[in-house]
C-alpha positions as CSV (number, residue, x, y, z in Angstrom):
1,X,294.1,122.5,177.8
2,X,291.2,120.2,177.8
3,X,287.9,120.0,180.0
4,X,287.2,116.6,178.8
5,X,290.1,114.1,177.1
6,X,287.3,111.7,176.0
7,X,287.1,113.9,173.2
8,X,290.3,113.0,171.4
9,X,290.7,111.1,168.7
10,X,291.2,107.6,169.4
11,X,293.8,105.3,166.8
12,X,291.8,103.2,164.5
13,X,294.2,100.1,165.7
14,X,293.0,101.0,170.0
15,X,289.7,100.2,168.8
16,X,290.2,97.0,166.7
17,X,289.2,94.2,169.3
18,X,286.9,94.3,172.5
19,X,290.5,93.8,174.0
20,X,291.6,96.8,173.6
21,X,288.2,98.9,175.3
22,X,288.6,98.4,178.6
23,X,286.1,96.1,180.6
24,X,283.1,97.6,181.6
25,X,283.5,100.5,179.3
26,X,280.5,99.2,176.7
27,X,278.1,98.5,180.0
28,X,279.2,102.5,180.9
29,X,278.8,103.5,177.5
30,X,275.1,102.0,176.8
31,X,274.3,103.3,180.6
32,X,275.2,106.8,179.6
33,X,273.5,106.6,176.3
34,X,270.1,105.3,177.8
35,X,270.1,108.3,180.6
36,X,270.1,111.0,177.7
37,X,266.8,109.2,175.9
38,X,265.6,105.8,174.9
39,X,267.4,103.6,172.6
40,X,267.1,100.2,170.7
41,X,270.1,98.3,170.2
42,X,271.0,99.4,166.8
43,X,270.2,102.8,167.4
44,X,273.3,102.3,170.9
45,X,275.7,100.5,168.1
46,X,274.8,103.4,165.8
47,X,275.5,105.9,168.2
48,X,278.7,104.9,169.6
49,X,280.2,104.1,166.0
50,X,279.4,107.6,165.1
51,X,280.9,109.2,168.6
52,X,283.9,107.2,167.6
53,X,284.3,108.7,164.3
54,X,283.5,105.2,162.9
55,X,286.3,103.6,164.8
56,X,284.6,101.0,166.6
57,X,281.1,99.6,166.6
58,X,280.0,97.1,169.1
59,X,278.6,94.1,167.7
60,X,275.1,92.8,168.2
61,X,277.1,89.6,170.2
62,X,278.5,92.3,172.4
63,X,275.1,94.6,173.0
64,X,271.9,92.4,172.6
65,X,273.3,90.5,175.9
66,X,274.2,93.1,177.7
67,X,270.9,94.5,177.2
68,X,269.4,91.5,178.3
69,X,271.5,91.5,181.1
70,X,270.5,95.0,182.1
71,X,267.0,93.7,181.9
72,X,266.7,90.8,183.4
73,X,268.7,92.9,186.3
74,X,265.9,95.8,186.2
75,X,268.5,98.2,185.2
76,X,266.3,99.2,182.1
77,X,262.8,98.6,181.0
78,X,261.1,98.7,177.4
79,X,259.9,102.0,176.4
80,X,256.6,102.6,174.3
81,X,257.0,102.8,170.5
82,X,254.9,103.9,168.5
83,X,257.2,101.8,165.8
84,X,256.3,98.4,165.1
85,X,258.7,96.0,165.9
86,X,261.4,97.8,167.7
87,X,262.2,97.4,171.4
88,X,263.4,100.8,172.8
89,X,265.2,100.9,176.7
90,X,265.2,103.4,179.2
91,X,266.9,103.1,182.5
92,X,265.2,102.5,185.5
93,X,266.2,103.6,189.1
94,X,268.4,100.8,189.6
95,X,270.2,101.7,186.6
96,X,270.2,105.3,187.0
97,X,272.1,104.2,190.5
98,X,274.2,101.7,188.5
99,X,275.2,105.0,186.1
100,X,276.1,107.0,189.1
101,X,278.2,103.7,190.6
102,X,280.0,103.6,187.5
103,X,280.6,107.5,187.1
104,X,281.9,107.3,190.5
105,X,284.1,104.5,189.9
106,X,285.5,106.9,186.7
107,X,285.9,110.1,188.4
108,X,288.3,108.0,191.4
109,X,290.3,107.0,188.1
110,X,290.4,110.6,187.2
111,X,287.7,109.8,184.1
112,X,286.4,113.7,183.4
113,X,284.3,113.0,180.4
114,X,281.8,111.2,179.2
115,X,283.2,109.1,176.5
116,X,286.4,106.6,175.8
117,X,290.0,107.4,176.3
118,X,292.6,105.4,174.9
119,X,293.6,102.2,176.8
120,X,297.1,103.9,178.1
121,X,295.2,107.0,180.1
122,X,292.4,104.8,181.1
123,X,291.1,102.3,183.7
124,X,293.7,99.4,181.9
125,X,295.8,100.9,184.7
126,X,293.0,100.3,187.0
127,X,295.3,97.1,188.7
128,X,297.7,99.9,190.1
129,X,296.5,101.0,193.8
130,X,294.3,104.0,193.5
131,X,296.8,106.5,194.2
132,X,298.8,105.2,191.8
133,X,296.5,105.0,188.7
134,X,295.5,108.6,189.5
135,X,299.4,110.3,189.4
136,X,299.9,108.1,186.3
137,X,296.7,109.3,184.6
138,X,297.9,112.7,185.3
139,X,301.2,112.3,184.1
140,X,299.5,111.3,181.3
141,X,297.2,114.0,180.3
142,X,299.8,116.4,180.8
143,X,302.1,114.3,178.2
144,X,299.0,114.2,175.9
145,X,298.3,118.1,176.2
146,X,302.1,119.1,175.8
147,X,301.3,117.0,172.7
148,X,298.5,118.0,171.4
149,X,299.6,121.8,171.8
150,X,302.2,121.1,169.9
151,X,300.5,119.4,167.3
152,X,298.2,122.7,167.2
153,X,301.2,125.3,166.4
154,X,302.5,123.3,163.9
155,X,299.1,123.6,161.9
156,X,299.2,127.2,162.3
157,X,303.0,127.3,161.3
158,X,305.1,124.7,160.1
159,X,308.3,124.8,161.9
160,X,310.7,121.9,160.9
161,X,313.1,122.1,163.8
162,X,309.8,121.8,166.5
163,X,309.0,119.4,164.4
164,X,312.3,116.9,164.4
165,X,312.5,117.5,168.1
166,X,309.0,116.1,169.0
167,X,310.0,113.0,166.2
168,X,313.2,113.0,168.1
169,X,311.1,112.6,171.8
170,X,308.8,110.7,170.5
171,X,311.0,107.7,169.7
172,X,312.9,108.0,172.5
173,X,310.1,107.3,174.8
174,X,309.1,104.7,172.5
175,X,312.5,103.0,172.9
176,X,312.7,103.5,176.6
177,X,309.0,102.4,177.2
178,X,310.0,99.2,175.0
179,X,313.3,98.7,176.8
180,X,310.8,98.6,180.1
181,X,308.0,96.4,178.9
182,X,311.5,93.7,177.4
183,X,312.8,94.1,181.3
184,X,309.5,93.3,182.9
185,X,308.9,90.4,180.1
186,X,312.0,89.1,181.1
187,X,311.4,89.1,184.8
188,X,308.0,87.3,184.6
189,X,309.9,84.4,182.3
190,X,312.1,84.3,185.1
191,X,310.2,83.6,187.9
Protein backbone atom coordinates (compact mmCIF):
# COMPACT_ATOMS: atom_id res chain seq x y z
CA UNK A 1 0.00 0.00 0.00
CA UNK A 2 2.77 2.40 0.53
CA UNK A 3 6.21 2.99 -1.50
CA UNK A 4 7.55 5.00 1.21
CA UNK A 5 6.09 4.91 5.19
CA UNK A 6 8.20 8.00 5.98
CA UNK A 7 5.33 9.73 4.67
CA UNK A 8 2.88 9.14 7.41
CA UNK A 9 1.82 11.25 9.87
CA UNK A 10 3.86 11.16 12.80
CA UNK A 11 1.86 11.85 16.62
CA UNK A 12 2.58 15.21 17.87
CA UNK A 13 3.57 13.49 21.38
CA UNK A 14 6.57 10.91 19.14
CA UNK A 15 8.02 14.09 18.36
CA UNK A 16 8.08 15.92 21.67
CA UNK A 17 11.73 15.30 22.98
CA UNK A 18 15.12 14.45 21.00
CA UNK A 19 14.29 11.13 22.89
CA UNK A 20 11.91 10.04 21.10
CA UNK A 21 13.86 10.61 17.25
CA UNK A 22 16.01 8.02 17.09
CA UNK A 23 19.85 8.64 17.33
CA UNK A 24 21.42 9.62 14.39
CA UNK A 25 18.24 10.39 12.58
CA UNK A 26 18.92 14.51 12.79
CA UNK A 27 22.70 13.82 11.44
CA UNK A 28 20.65 11.58 8.43
CA UNK A 29 18.18 14.15 8.11
CA UNK A 30 20.53 17.37 7.64
CA UNK A 31 22.76 14.89 5.35
CA UNK A 32 19.82 14.30 3.14
CA UNK A 33 18.71 17.88 3.07
CA UNK A 34 22.32 19.18 2.19
CA UNK A 35 22.51 16.55 -0.96
CA UNK A 36 19.31 18.18 -2.55
CA UNK A 37 20.90 21.99 -2.32
CA UNK A 38 22.68 24.15 0.06
CA UNK A 39 21.28 25.16 3.30
CA UNK A 40 22.00 27.45 6.40
CA UNK A 41 20.92 26.23 9.63
CA UNK A 42 17.64 27.88 9.91
CA UNK A 43 16.72 27.24 6.52
CA UNK A 44 17.58 22.84 7.81
CA UNK A 45 15.36 23.65 11.06
CA UNK A 46 12.83 25.33 8.74
CA UNK A 47 12.70 22.60 6.49
CA UNK A 48 12.37 19.72 8.67
CA UNK A 49 9.55 21.53 10.86
CA UNK A 50 7.70 21.95 7.75
CA UNK A 51 8.26 18.12 6.43
CA UNK A 52 6.93 17.28 9.85
CA UNK A 53 3.76 19.11 9.51
CA UNK A 54 5.15 21.37 12.35
CA UNK A 55 5.66 18.52 14.61
CA UNK A 56 9.11 18.86 15.52
CA UNK A 57 11.78 21.39 14.92
CA UNK A 58 15.34 20.87 15.94
CA UNK A 59 16.72 23.42 18.03
CA UNK A 60 19.64 25.58 17.21
CA UNK A 61 21.49 23.48 20.40
CA UNK A 62 20.78 20.45 18.41
CA UNK A 63 21.85 21.70 14.66
CA UNK A 64 24.60 24.54 14.91
CA UNK A 65 26.85 21.59 16.53
CA UNK A 66 26.23 19.17 14.35
CA UNK A 67 26.98 21.38 11.67
CA UNK A 68 30.09 22.19 13.12
CA UNK A 69 30.74 18.82 13.67
CA UNK A 70 30.09 17.96 9.97
CA UNK A 71 32.68 20.67 9.31
CA UNK A 72 35.27 20.40 11.27
CA UNK A 73 35.02 16.52 9.87
CA UNK A 74 34.98 17.79 6.03
CA UNK A 75 31.65 16.37 5.65
CA UNK A 76 30.41 19.83 4.35
CA UNK A 77 31.92 23.12 3.31
CA UNK A 78 30.48 26.81 3.12
CA UNK A 79 28.83 27.59 0.00
CA UNK A 80 29.01 31.19 -1.74
CA UNK A 81 26.25 33.58 -0.86
CA UNK A 82 25.45 36.22 -2.43
CA UNK A 83 23.53 37.12 1.15
CA UNK A 84 25.37 38.98 3.62
CA UNK A 85 25.77 37.27 6.62
CA UNK A 86 24.48 33.80 6.10
CA UNK A 87 26.63 30.72 6.12
CA UNK A 88 25.13 28.20 3.52
CA UNK A 89 26.58 24.18 3.49
CA UNK A 90 26.96 21.79 0.92
CA UNK A 91 28.27 18.29 1.30
CA UNK A 92 31.43 17.40 0.29
CA UNK A 93 32.73 13.91 -0.87
CA UNK A 94 33.26 12.73 2.46
CA UNK A 95 29.85 13.49 3.28
CA UNK A 96 28.21 12.41 0.20
CA UNK A 97 30.00 8.89 1.34
CA UNK A 98 28.75 9.50 4.94
CA UNK A 99 24.92 9.93 3.15
CA UNK A 100 25.37 6.73 1.33
CA UNK A 101 26.82 4.97 4.78
CA UNK A 102 23.86 6.07 6.49
CA UNK A 103 21.27 5.16 3.66
CA UNK A 104 22.86 1.87 3.72
CA UNK A 105 22.66 1.45 7.31
CA UNK A 106 18.62 2.37 6.73
CA UNK A 107 17.85 0.21 3.90
CA UNK A 108 19.51 -3.11 6.22
CA UNK A 109 16.74 -1.81 8.82
CA UNK A 110 14.31 -1.93 6.04
CA UNK A 111 14.13 2.22 5.99
CA UNK A 112 12.43 2.83 2.22
CA UNK A 113 11.99 6.50 2.41
CA UNK A 114 13.65 9.37 2.89
CA UNK A 115 12.18 10.85 5.89
CA UNK A 116 11.16 9.81 9.76
CA UNK A 117 9.09 6.89 10.84
CA UNK A 118 7.71 6.63 14.14
CA UNK A 119 10.07 5.26 16.89
CA UNK A 120 8.04 1.71 17.06
CA UNK A 121 8.81 0.88 13.00
CA UNK A 122 12.13 2.41 13.17
CA UNK A 123 15.88 1.84 14.05
CA UNK A 124 14.72 2.15 18.18
CA UNK A 125 14.62 -1.58 17.43
CA UNK A 126 17.97 -1.31 16.02
CA UNK A 127 19.44 -3.43 19.44
CA UNK A 128 17.56 -6.57 18.05
CA UNK A 129 20.04 -8.79 15.66
CA UNK A 130 19.51 -7.72 12.18
CA UNK A 131 17.29 -10.36 11.17
CA UNK A 132 15.32 -9.72 13.82
CA UNK A 133 14.71 -5.86 13.47
CA UNK A 134 13.91 -6.52 9.75
CA UNK A 135 10.81 -9.40 10.37
CA UNK A 136 9.59 -6.98 13.14
CA UNK A 137 9.74 -3.92 10.88
CA UNK A 138 7.75 -5.92 8.49
CA UNK A 139 5.31 -7.06 10.75
CA UNK A 140 4.97 -3.75 11.43
CA UNK A 141 4.22 -2.06 8.15
CA UNK A 142 1.79 -4.64 7.39
CA UNK A 143 -0.01 -3.78 10.91
CA UNK A 144 0.24 -0.05 9.94
CA UNK A 145 -1.16 -0.67 6.22
CA UNK A 146 -4.04 -3.02 7.40
CA UNK A 147 -4.55 0.23 9.41
CA UNK A 148 -4.30 2.73 7.41
CA UNK A 149 -6.64 0.90 4.78
CA UNK A 150 -9.00 0.81 7.12
CA UNK A 151 -8.82 4.16 8.23
CA UNK A 152 -9.25 5.05 4.31
CA UNK A 153 -12.78 3.11 3.84
CA UNK A 154 -14.12 4.52 6.72
CA UNK A 155 -13.69 8.09 5.17
CA UNK A 156 -15.38 7.03 2.16
CA UNK A 157 -18.17 5.25 4.16
CA UNK A 158 -18.81 5.27 7.72
CA UNK A 159 -19.46 1.82 8.91
CA UNK A 160 -19.98 1.70 12.74
CA UNK A 161 -19.60 -2.09 13.13
CA UNK A 162 -15.88 -1.83 11.13
CA UNK A 163 -15.51 0.74 13.22
CA UNK A 164 -16.09 -0.90 16.95
CA UNK A 165 -14.09 -3.86 15.75
CA UNK A 166 -10.75 -1.93 14.90
CA UNK A 167 -11.55 0.10 18.58
CA UNK A 168 -12.08 -3.38 19.81
CA UNK A 169 -8.36 -4.60 18.26
CA UNK A 170 -6.93 -1.83 18.99
CA UNK A 171 -7.19 -2.02 22.80
CA UNK A 172 -6.61 -5.40 22.87
CA UNK A 173 -3.15 -5.11 21.53
CA UNK A 174 -2.74 -2.16 23.66
CA UNK A 175 -3.47 -4.36 26.70
CA UNK A 176 -1.44 -7.29 25.58
CA UNK A 177 1.57 -5.05 24.55
CA UNK A 178 1.20 -3.41 28.17
CA UNK A 179 0.74 -6.80 29.91
CA UNK A 180 4.39 -7.54 27.94
CA UNK A 181 6.29 -4.48 28.61
CA UNK A 182 4.76 -5.02 33.00
CA UNK A 183 6.34 -8.79 32.43
CA UNK A 184 9.67 -7.68 31.05
CA UNK A 185 9.66 -4.57 33.79
CA UNK A 186 9.29 -7.10 36.29
CA UNK A 187 12.00 -9.38 35.16
CA UNK A 188 14.68 -6.62 35.00
CA UNK A 189 13.65 -5.67 38.87
CA UNK A 190 14.28 -9.08 39.46
CA UNK A 191 17.51 -9.76 38.44
Amino acid sequence: MFDEIDSIPIPRYWMRHMASVPKGFLRYRVLELLNERPLSGSEIMQEIEKQTNSLWKPSPGSIYPLLAWLQDNECIRESPSEESGIKRYTLTDKGKQLLEEQRRIRAQLGGKGKFFTPPFFSVMWCNLPLEKAVELRKASIRLLEAFTSIGISLEGKFSEQVFEETLKVINEAASKFEEINKRWREVKHNE
